[in-house]
C-alpha positions in Angstrom: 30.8 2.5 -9.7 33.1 -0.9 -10.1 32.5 -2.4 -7.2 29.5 -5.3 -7.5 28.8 -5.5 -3.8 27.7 -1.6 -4.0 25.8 -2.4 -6.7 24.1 -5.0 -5.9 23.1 -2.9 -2.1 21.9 -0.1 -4.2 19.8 -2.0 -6.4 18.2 -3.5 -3.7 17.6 -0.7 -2.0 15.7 0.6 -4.5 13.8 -3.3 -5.3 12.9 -3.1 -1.5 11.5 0.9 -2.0 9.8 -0.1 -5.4 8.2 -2.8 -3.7 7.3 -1.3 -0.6 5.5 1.8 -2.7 3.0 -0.6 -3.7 2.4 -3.1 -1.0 0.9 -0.1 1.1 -1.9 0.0 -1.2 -2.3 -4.0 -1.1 -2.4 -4.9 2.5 -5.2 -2.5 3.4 -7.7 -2.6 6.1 -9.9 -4.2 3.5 -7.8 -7.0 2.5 -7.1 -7.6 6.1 -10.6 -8.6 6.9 -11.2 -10.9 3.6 -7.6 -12.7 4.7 -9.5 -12.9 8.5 -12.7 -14.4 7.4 -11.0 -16.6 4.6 -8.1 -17.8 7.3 -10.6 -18.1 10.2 -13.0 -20.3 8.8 -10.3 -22.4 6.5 -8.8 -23.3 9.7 -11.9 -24.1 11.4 -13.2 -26.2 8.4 -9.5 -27.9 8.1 -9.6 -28.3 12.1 -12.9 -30.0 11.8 -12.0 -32.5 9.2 -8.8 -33.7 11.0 -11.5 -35.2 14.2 -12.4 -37.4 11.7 -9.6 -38.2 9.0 -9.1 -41.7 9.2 -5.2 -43.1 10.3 -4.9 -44.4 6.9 -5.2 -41.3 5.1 -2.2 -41.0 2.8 -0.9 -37.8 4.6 2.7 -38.4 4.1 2.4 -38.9 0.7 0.3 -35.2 0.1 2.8 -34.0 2.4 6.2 -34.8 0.4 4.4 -33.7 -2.8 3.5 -30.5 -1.7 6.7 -29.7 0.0 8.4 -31.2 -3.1 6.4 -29.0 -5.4 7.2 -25.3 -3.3 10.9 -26.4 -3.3 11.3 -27.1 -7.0 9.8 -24.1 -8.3 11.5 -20.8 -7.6 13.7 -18.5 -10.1 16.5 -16.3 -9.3 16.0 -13.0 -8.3 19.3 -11.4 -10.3 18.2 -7.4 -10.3 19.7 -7.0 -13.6 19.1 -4.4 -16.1 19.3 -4.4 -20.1 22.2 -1.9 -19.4 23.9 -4.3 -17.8 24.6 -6.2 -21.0 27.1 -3.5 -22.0 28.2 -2.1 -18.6 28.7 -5.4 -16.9 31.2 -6.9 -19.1 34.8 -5.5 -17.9 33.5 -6.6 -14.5 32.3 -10.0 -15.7 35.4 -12.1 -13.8 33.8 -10.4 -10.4 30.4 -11.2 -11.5 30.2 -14.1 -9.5 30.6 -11.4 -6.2 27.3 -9.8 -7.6 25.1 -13.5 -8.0 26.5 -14.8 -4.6 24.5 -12.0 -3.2 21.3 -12.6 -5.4 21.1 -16.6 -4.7 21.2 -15.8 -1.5 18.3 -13.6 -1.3 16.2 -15.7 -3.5 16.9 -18.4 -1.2 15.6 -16.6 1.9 12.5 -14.7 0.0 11.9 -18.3 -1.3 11.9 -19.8 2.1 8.6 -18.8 3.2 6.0 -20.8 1.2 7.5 -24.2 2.1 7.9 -23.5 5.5 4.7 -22.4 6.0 3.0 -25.2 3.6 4.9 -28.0 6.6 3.7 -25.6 9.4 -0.1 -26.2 7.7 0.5 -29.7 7.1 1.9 -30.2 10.8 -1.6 -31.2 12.5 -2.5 -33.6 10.0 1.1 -35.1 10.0 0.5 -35.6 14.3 -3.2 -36.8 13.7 -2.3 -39.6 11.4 0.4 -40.2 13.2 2.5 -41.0 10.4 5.6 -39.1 12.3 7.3 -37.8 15.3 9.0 -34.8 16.7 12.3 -35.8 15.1 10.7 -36.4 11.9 9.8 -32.7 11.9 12.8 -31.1 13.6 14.5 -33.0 10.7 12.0 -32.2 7.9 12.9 -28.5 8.8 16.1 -29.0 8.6 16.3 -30.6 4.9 13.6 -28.2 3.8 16.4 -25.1 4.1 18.9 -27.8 2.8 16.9 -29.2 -0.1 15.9 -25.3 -1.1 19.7 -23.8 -0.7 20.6 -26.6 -3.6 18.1 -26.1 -5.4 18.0 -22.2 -5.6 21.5 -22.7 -6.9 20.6 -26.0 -9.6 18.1 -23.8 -11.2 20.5 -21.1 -11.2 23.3 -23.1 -13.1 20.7 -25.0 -15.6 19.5 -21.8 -16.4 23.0 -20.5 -17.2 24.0 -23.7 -19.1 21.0 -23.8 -20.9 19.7 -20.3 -21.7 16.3 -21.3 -19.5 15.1 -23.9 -22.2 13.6 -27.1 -20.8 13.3 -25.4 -17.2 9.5 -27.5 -16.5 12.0 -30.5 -17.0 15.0 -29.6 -14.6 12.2 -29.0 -12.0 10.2 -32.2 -12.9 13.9 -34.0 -11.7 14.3 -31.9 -8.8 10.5 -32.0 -7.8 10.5 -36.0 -8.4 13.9 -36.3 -6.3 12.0 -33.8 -3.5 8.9 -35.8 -3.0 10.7 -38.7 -2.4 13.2 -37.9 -0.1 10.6 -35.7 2.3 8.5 -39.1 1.8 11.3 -41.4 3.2 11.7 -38.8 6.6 8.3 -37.9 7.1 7.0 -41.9 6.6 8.5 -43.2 9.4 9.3 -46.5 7.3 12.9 -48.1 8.6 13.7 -49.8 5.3 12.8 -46.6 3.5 15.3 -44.7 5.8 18.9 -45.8 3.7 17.5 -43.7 0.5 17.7 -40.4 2.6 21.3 -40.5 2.3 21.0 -41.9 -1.8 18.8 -39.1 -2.8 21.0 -36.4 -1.3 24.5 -38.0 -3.1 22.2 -38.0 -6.3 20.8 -34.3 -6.0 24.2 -32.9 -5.2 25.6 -35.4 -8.5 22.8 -33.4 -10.2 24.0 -30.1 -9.2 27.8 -30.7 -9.7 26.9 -31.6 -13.4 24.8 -28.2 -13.8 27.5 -26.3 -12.3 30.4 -27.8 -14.6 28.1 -27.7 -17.2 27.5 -24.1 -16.5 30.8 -23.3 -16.5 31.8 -23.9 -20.0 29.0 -21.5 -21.4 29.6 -17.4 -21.5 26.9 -16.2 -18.9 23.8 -15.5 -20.7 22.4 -11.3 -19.6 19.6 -11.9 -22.1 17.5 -14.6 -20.5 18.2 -13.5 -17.0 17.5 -9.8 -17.9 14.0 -11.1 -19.7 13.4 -13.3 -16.5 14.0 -10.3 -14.2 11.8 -8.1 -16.3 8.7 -10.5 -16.7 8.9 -11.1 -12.7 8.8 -7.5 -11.8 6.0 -7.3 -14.4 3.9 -10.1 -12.4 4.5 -7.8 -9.6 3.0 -4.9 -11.3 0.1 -6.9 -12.8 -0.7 -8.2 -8.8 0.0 -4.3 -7.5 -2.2 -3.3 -10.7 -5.6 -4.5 -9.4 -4.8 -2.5 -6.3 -3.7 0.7 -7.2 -2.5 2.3 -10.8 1.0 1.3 -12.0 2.6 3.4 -14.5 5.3 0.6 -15.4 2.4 -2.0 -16.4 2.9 -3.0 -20.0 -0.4 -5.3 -21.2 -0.2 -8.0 -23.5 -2.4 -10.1 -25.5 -3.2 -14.0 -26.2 -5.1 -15.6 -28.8 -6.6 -17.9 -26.9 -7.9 -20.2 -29.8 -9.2 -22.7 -27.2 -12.3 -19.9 -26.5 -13.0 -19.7 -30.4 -16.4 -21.3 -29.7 -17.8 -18.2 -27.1 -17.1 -16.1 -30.3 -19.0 -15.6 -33.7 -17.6 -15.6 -36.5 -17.0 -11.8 -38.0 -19.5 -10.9 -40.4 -20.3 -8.2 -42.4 -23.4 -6.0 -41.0 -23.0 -7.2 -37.6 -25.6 -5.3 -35.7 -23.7 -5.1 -32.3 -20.1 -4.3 -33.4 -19.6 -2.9 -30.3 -20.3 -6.3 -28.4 -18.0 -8.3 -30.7 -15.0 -6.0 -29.9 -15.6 -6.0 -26.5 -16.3 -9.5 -25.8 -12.6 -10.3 -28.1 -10.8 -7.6 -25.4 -11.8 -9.1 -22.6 -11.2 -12.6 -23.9 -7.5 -11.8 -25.4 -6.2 -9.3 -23.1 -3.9 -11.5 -20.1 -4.9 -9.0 -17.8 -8.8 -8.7 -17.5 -9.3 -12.3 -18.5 -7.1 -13.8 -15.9 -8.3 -11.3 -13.3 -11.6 -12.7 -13.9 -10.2 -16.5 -14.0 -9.1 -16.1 -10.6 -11.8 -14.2 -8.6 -14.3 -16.3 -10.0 -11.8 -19.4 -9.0 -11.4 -18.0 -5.2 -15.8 -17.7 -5.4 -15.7 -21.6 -6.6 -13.2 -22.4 -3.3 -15.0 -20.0 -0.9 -18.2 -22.2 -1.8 -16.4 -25.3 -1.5 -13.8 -24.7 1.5 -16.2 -22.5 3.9 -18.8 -24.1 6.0 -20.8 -21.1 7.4 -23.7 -20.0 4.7 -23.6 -16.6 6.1 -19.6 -16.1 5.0 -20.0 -18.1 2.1 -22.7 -15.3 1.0 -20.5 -12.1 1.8 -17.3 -13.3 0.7 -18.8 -14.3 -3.1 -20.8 -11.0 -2.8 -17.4 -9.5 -2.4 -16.0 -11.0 -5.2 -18.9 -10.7 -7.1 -18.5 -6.6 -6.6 -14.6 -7.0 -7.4 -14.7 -8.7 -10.7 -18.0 -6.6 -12.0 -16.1 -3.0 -11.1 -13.1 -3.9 -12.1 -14.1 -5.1 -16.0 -15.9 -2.2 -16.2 -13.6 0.1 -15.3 -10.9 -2.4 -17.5 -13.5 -2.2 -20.6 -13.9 1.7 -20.2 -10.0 2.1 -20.7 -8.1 2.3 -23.7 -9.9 5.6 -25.0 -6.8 6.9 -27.2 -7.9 4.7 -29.9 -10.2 1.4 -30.0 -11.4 -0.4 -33.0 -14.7 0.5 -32.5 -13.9 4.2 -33.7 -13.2 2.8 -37.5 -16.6 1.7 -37.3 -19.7 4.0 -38.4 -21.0 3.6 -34.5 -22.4 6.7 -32.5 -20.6 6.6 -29.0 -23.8 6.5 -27.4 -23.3 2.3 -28.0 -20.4 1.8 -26.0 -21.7 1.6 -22.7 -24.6 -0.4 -23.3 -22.6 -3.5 -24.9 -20.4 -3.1 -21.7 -23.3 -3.4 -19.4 -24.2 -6.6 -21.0 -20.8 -7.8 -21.9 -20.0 -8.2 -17.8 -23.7 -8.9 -16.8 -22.4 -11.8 -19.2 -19.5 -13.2 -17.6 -20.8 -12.6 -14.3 -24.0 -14.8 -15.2 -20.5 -17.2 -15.8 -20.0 -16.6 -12.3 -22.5 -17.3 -11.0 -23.7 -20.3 -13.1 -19.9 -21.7 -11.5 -21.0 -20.7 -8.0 -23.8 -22.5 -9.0 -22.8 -25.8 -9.9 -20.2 -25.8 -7.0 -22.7 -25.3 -4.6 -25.0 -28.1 -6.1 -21.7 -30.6 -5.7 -20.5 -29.3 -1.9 -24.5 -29.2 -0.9 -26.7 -30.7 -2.9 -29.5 -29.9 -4.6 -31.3 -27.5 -2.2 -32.2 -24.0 -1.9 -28.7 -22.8 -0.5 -26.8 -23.1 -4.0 -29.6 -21.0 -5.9 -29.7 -18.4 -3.5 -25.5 -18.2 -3.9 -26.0 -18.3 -7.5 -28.4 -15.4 -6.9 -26.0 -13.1 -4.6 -23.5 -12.8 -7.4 -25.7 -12.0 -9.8 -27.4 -9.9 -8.0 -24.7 -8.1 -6.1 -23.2 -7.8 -10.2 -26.3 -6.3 -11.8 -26.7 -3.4 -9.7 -22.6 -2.6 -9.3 -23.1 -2.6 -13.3 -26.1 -0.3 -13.6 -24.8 2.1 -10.5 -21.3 2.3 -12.1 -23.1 3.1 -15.5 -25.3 5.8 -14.0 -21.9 7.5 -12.0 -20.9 7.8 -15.6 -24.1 9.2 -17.3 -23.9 12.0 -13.9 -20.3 12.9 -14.9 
């Protein structure tokens, strides 16, 4: 198969499939009524607040950073293989054919989040009156502009520089962004001559990638690795869905949480505990699953102004991240530390009852406090604090009796 065009349809094909497989199990009836309570009373609270944001409120300026911010981050999506390391070089003077193809894609399945980031920010925009309709019909316009460039800067600075430094090419291009949205979206006449001056210099900037680019042989290894580690993401996402056979864990150290732990010693009377706590603190997967559940609790509490939601939406997620470290702390039974120890079996699932009921007193001691800050001090924050505990406890001592029944 020498023609790159072919390639490049099968292999998407076959992204498209791969991705499709999973996303059935993601967007389920379930997650369709979370999204419906969360997007119903976001937009009420957000529709509320604009009766009463004042004119002055810097909305222009929140606008062009956002917009700025989901414009300058975005890799290429390059569906190449480690294979292609070897196979792809007798075709490498057609190998431009093959990444016309995949900047264009990740331009349009980049597209999206900025678009619908203005589309959010479009009601505050009009209440401030900070801008008009041709301010927007315009703002759309650069937006596809501004993200076409830069799909294809990020492109060349990763090819001329092997990805190193890439927080710094998109600090430029983020920097350059901000203020050009800023200068349509302000309304400002003497602000209106650096439209055209930030254009000339983000088009200078990606003439100097692309010769730079040029000069250097193209670099399978780093796009390869950055193709790999985005498909993992998507596995890790699909993961807490459904189970995905291509998931490969990894590990941090994560010296920064050295004080939660003690220091090993010898005759430690819960082993088990130790082990357990250092797993879910070092493996990327359970402790960042936990990070951000208990993070959408802390926003729930904050963003949604009905009690009554607020209480089953952290309930919710109080039930999600109790199940799913139990079930995470369960796996791994081909080997585990714990079986060089002199430890009867009988004390694993104890130290993972208390383990979680743990972290999910961490939970709740954050649903807590952000209650006490959105609120104030009254009963409404104590009885949230409660529900998560509460809803955790008995998901921990039901899921541990399923498993003394089986």
């Amino acid at each position: 198969m020498n023609n790159l065009r072919e390639i490049w349809g099968n292999r998407f094909v076959h992204y498209m499939t791969e991705l499709q497989k999973y996303m059935r199990f993601v967007f389920t009836g379930h997650l369709a009524i979370v999204l419906l309570f969360t997007i119903g009373a976001g937009g009420y609270a957000y529709s509320e607040w604009l009766k009463e944001v004042p004119s002055e409120f810097p909305s222009a300026i929140i606008a062009a950073i956002l917009i700025g911010a989901a414009l300058s981050i975005g890799s290429p999506v390059t569906l190449l293989k480690p294979a292609d390391i070897v196979f792809f070089l007798p075709m490498e003077n057609k190998l431009e054919e093959y990444l016309k193809r995949s900047l264009r894609y990740s331009l349009f399945s980049q597209l999206p989040i900025p678009y619908i980031l203005f589309i959010v920010l479009l009601p505050l925009l009009a209440a401030t009156d900070v801008a008009g309709k041709t301010q927007f019909i315009l703002t759309a316009v650069v937006i596809f502009l501004v993200k076409w460039k830069y799909v294809e800067t990020e492109y060349y600075y990763r090819r001329a520089n092997e990805g190193e430094g890439i927080w710094k090419d998109r600090l430029v291009r983020f920097v350059l962004a901000s203020l050009l949205f800023y200068a349509v979206l302000a309304g400002i006449t003497y602000l209106y001559p650096l439209i055209p001056l930030i254009g000339v210099l983000m088009s200078v900037y990606y003439l100097f990638w692309k010769k730079r680019s040029d000069a250097n042989p193209f670099p399978y290894e780093h796009f390869i690795t950055l193709e790999q580690n985005r498909m993992m993401r998507f596995y890790r996402f699909a993961n807490y869905f459904t189970d995905v056979p291509h998931l490969k864990g990894s590990v941090s150290r994560r010296a920064w949480l050295g004080f939660l732990m003690r220091p090993a010693q010898f005759g430690q009377t819960s082993p088990q505990r130790y082990l357990l706590r250092r797993t879910l603190m070092r493996t990327d997967d359970i402790f960042w699953l936990w990070v951000r559940l208990t993070a959408l609790a802390v926003l729930g509490v904050v963003l949604i102004p009905f009690p009554i939601v607020v209480y089953i939406f952290i309930g919710a997620l109080a039930f999600a991240s109790s199940i799913q470290l139990v079930h995470a702390l369960r796996a791994g039974d081909d080997f585990r530390m714990d079986m060089l120890f002199p430890e009867a079996e009988s004390t694993r699932e104890p130290a993972i009852r208390k383990t979680v009921t743990g972290v999910q007193l961490l939970q709740a001691i954050s649903v807590l406090v952000a209650g006490l800050i959105t609120v104030g001090i009254s009963v409404t924050p104590v009885i949230m604090a409660a529900i998560v505990f509460i809803v955790s406890e008995v998901t921990i001592r039901a899921s541990n009796e399923k498993t003394e029944e089986a």
